[in-house]
N, C-alpha and C positions, 0 to 999 in steps of 0.2 A: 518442665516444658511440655507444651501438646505434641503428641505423634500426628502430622497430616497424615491426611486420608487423601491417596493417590486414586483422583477419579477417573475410571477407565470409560474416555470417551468415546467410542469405537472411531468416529469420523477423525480424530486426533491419533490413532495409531496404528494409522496403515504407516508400517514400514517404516516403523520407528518401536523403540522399547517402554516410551512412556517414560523414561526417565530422565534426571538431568545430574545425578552425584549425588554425592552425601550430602551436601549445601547449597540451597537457590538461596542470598538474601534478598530481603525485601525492598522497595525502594526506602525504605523509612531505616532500612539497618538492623532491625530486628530478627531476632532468629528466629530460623524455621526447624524444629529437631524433628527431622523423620522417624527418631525412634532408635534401637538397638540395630547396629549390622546386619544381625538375622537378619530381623524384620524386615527392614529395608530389601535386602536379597529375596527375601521371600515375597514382595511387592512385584521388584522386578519379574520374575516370573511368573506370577501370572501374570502381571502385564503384554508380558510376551507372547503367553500363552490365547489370551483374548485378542493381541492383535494378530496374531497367526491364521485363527480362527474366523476375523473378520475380512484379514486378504484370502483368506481362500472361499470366502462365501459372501458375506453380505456387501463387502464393499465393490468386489466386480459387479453384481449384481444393479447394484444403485449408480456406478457407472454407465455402464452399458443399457441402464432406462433411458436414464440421462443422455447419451448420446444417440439413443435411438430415436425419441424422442425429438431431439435436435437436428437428428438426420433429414426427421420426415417431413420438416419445413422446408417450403420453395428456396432456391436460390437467390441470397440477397446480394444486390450491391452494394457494395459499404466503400466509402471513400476516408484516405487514411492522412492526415495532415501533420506531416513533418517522416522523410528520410535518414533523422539519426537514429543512435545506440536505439531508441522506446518504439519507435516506429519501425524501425528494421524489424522487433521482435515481435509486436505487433500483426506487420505483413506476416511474417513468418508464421506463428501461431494459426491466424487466420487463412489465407492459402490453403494451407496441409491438410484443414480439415474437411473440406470440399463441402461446406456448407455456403461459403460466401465469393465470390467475384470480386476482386482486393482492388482497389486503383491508390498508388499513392501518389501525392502531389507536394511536391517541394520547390521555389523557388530556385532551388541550386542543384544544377544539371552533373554536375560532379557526386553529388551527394547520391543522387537518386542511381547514376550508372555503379555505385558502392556498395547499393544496397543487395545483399543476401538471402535469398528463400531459396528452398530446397523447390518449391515449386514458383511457374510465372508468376507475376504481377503487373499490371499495365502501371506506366508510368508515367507522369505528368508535369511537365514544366509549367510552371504560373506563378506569377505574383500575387502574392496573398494579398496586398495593399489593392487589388485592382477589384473593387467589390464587386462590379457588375463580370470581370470574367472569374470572378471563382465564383458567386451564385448559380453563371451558370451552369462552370464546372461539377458544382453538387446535386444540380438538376437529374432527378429522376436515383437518387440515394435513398437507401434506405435509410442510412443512420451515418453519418460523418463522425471521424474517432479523433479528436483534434491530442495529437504527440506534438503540437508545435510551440515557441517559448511563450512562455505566458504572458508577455506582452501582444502576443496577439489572439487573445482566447478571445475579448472582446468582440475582435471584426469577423473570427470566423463563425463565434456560434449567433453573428446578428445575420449572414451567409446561409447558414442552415438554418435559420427559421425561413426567409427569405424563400429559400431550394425546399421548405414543408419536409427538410430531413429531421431525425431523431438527433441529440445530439450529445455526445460524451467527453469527457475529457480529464486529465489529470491532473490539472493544477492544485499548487497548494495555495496560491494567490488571494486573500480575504477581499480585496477589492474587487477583483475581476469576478470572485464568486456570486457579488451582491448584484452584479451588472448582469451574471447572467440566469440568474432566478428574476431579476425584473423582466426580461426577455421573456420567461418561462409563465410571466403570468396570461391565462386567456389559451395559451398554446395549446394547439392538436394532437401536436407530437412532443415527445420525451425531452427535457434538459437535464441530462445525469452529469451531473459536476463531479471531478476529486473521485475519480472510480481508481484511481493506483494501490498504492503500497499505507501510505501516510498524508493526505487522508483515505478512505477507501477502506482496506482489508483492517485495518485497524480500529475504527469505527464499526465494519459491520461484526468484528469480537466485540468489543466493549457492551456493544448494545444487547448483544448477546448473553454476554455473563450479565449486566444488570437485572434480568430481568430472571437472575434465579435469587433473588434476594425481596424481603419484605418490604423493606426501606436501606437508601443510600448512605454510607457516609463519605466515603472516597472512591476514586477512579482516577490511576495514573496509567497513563497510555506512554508507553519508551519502545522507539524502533531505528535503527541505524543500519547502513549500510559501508559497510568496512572492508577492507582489505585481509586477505585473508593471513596476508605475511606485511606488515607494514615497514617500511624501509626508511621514511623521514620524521622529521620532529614533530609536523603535523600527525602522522601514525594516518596520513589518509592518502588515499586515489582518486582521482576522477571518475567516476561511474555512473554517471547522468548528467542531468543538463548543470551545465557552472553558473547559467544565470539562475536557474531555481536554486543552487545553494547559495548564492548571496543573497539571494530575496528572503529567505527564510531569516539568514543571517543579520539581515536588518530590519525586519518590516515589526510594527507590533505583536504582542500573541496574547489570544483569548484566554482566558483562562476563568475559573470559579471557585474563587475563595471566600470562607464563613461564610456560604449560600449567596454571595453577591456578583455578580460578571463584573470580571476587571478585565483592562489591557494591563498585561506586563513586559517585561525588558528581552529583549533578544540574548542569548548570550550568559543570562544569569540566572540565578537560586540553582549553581552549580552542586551536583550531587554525585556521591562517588558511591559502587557497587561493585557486585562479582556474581558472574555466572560461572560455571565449570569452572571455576579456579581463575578465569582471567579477568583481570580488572578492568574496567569498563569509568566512564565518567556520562554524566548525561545535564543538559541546561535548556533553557526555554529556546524553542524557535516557533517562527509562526506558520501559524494554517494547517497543524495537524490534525487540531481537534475538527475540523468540518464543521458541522453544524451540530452538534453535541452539544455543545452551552446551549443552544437554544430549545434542543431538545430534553434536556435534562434540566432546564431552569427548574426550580423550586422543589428538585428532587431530591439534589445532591448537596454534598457540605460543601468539598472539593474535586473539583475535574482539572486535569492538566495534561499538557504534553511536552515530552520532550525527545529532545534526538542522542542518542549513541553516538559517542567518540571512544576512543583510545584517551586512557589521562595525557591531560599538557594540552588536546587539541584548543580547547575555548579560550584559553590566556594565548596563545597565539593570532588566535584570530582576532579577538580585543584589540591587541596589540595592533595589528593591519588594520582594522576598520576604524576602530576610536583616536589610538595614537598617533597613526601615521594618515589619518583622516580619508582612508580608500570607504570609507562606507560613504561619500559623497563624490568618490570617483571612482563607479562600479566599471565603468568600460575599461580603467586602466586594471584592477584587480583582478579584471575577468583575464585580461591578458597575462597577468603575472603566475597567475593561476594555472591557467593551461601551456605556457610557456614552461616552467619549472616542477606541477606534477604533472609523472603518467598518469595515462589511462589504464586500469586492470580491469581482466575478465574474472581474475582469482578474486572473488569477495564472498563476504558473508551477510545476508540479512538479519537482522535482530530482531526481533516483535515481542514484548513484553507487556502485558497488562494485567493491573492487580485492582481487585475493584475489593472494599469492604464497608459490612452493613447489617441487617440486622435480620437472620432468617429463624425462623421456629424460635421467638424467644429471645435467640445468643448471637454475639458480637460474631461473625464469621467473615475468611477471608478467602477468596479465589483469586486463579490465577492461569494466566493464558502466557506460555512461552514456545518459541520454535525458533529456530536456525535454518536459513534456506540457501543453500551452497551453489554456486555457477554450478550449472551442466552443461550436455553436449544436447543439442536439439535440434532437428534435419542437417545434421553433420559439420554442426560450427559450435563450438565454445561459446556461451550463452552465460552473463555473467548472473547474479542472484539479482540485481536490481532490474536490470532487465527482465527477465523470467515472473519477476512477483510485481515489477507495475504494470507492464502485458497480458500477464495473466489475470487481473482485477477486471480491465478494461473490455477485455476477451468475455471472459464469463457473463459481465452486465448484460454486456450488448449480447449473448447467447440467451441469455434471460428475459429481455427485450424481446426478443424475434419468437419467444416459446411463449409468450404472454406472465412470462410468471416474478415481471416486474412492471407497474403501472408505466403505461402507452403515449402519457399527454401531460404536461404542467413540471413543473420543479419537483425532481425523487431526489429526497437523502438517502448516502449511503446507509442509513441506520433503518430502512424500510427495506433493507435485503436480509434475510436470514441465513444464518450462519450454515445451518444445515444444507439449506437449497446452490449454497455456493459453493462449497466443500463436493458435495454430489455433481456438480459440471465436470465436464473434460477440462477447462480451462482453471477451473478454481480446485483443481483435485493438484495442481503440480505444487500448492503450498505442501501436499502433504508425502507428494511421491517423492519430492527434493528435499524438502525440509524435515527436519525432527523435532518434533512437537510435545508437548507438554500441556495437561489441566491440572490443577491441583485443586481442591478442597477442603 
C-alpha cells in the first residue's frame, strides 16, 4: 500500500496535531496505510513542530492583519433575522467585536427577552409577514443576516433588496435558493445565500482542494452535527433549527453522477465509515452541495453530499417519514421531534471531504477532515453547530464590509477562498475549536 504524505497546512494546524490515528477510511472503504508506526510518529512531530511554529508566529500575525484591518472600517449596522440557538450566536459573535451595531428582530417577544450576549443588542418585535413594516425596519442596514426558518428566506431577502441592504443567509433550501439569486439579478448590493456550516464552509473547502488537481474525478463532501454522548436510538439531539432537518430529510438532492446532474433520494445510497475508531453512517440529504453542480458541471465525474449520523439513525427515520407517512405531515413530526428529543450544547461537528483526480501525471487523492467541539464564548456554553454556522455567516459579512468579497449580484460560496476565511477572526474559530486535518 502507498504511505500518505501528511500535508502540513499551516492554516489547518493551529492548535491542532495535524493528525487523526493510525486509520482515516475513505468514503469508498478503501485504505489508507500511513506507513510503519515510526513513521507515522515521526509525522506527528513534526506536525507539531510546524504548527507550534505557526501559533507563535505567522498565524497571530495574519490574525491580527485581519482584524486590524477589519477594525479600521466604519461602524456598520447590521440587522439580525431570527432570536434562536443561530441568531443568538450570531448577535453574540457580532456584538463583542465592536465593529457592528446588532438589532435583532424576531416576531416572538419571549424569544428575543432569551436572547444571550455578553454585550447589548437592540431588540425588535415585528412581524416578518408584514413586508412594508419589516422594509422599513431594514432601512438604512448595511447588510440583514436572515437566521430565520427557511420558509421565510423568500419574503425577507425580497425586504432587503427593497431596504437596498446586502443580504446573507443560511439556508440549505434549493427552492428558496433559486428565488433568491432571481432577486440578485441587476442588484447593487450583495445576495450571499448558504453562508453556514453545509452549504457554506464546506463548499468554500471543496472548492478549494479542487483546484489543486489537473482534472476531476470525484468530490464527496460529509458533515454532521452530533451529539457528543448520544443517549437514544436515533444517536441524535436537537441542535438547530428541526424544521431545516426535516426539509433536508425530504426535499430532493442534487447530485453529479458519470458527468451528468441528477436529483436523487433523500435518505439513501446509505454508506457506513470510521474516523478515530467510531463508526459513523452517512446518506443523501438536500442542499449541501450549493451551487457546486453548477459550478463544476463538465469538470467532475462525481460530486455528492451527504450528512453524518451515528449507525441506525436513517432506517429510523424512513421508518417516521415513509412508513408512518410524517414526511406529509411535517408540522406533526416537527412536534414529535422536539417533544421526545433534547436539546444539547455537548455536540460535535464533522466536516469531511475527499476530492480525487489527476495531478502531475498520477491518480491522486486529498483530503479535508476536522472536528469542532461546543465551547464557552462570552460566558455561555456555545454548542459546535452554533459556533461554525455563525461563524461562516460572521466571517462573509466581515469580508463584505473589508471589500474582499464582491459588493453587488448573486456570490457563491465557492468565490470565497479558503485562505482569506481561515485568516478572519470569525472564520479562525473552525481552527481555534476544532482539530483539523489535510492529507495528500
Amino acid at each position: 500500500m502507498r504511505t500518505r504524505r501528511i500535508r502540513s497546512s499551516c492554516p489547518g494546524l493551529i492548535g491542532t496535531d495535524a493528525s487523526f490515528g493510525q486509520r482515516v477510511p475513505s468514503i469508498n472503504q478503501a485504505d489508507h496505510d500511513f506507513g510503519t508506526s515510526a513513521a507515522f510518529a515521526s509525522i506527528r512531530r513534526d506536525c507539531r513542530r510546524i504548527a507550534a511554529v505557526w501559533r507563535l508566529a505567522v498565524a497571530p500575525a495574519r490574525v491580527r492583519m485581519d482584524i486590524k484591518q477589519t477594525e479600521s472600517l466604519p461602524m456598520q449596522k447590521i440587522a439580525i433575522i431570527g432570536a434562536g440557538k443561530i441568531g443568538t450566536m450570531i448577535a453574540e459573535l457580532l456584538a463583542s467585536c465592536g465593529s457592528y451595531a446588532v438589532t435583532v428582530l424576531d416576531r416572538d417577544a419571549d424569544q428575543l427577552a432569551r436572547l444571550q450576549t455578553s454585550q447589548p443588542v437592540e431588540r425588535q418585535v415585528i412581524d416578518i409577514a408584514d413586508e412594508a413594516a419589516l422594509t422599513n425596519a431594514l432601512g438604512g442596514m448595511f447588510a440583514v443576516l436572515n437566521a430565520g426558518p427557511f420558509q421565510l428566506t423568500t419574503r425577507i431577502a425580497t425586504a432587503a433588496k427593497a431596504a437596498r441592504a446586502h443580504y446573507l443567509d443560511l439556508t440549505e433550501d434549493v427552492a428558496s435558493t433559486r428565488i433568491v439569486r432571481g432577486l440578485a439579478e441587476g442588484a447593487d448590493t450583495a445576495f450571499i445565500p448558504q453562508c453556514g456550516l453545509a452549504p457554506g464552509f464546506i463548499t468554500i473547502v471543496a472548492h478549494d482542494l479542487v483546484q489543486h488537481f489537473d482534472s476531476l474525478q470525484d468530490v464527496r463532501m460529509r458533515v454532521g452535527a452530533l451529539p457528543q454522548f448520544p443517549s437514544n436510538a436515533l444517536g441524535y439531539n436537537l441542535t438547530w433549527s428541526t424544521d431545516g432537518v426535516i426539509n433536508e430529510y425530504c426535499e430532493p438532492c442534487e447530485a453529479i453522477v458519470d458527468g451528468m446532474l441528477r436529483q436523487t433520494l433523500p435518505l439513501e445510497e446509505l454508506e457506513s465509515f470510521a474516523l478515530d475508531g467510531v463508526a459513523y453512517e452517512a446518506f443523501n440529504t438536500s442542499g449541501g452541495l450549493g451551487s457546486l453542480c453548477e459550478t463544476l458541471a463538465g469538470r467532475v465525474r462525481n460530486l455528492n453530499y451527504r450528512t453524518i449520523r451515528y449507525p441506525g439513525h436513517a432506517a429510523i427515520m424512513r421508518m417516521l417519514l415513509h412508513d408512518l407517512g410524517l414526511r406529509d405531515r411535517r408540522p406533526l413530526l416537527k412536534d414529535i421531534l422536539e417533544t421526545a428529543i433534547p436539546i444539547t450544547m455537548q455536540d460535535v461537528v464533522i466536516v469531511f471531504v475527499t476530492v480525487t483526480g489527476m495531478r502531475g501525471g498520477q491518480l491522486m487523492q486529498e483530503n479535508y477532515a476536522n472536528h469542532i467541539r461546543s465551547a464557552s464564548i462570552g460566558g455561555v456554553t456555545r454548542s459546535a453547530i452554533q459556533i461554525t454556522t455563525a461563524s461562516g455567516i460572521c466571517a462573509v459579512l466581515d469580508m463584505l464590509a473589508a471589500h474582499k468579497v464582491r459588493g453587488h449580484g448573486f456570490v457563491r460560496q465557492e468565490e470565497i477562498a479558503l485562505a482569506d476565511f481561515l485568516a478572519n477572526r470569525f472564520g479562525r474559530h473552525y481552527e481555534t475549536i476544532g482539530q483539523s486535518s489535510r492529507a495528500a
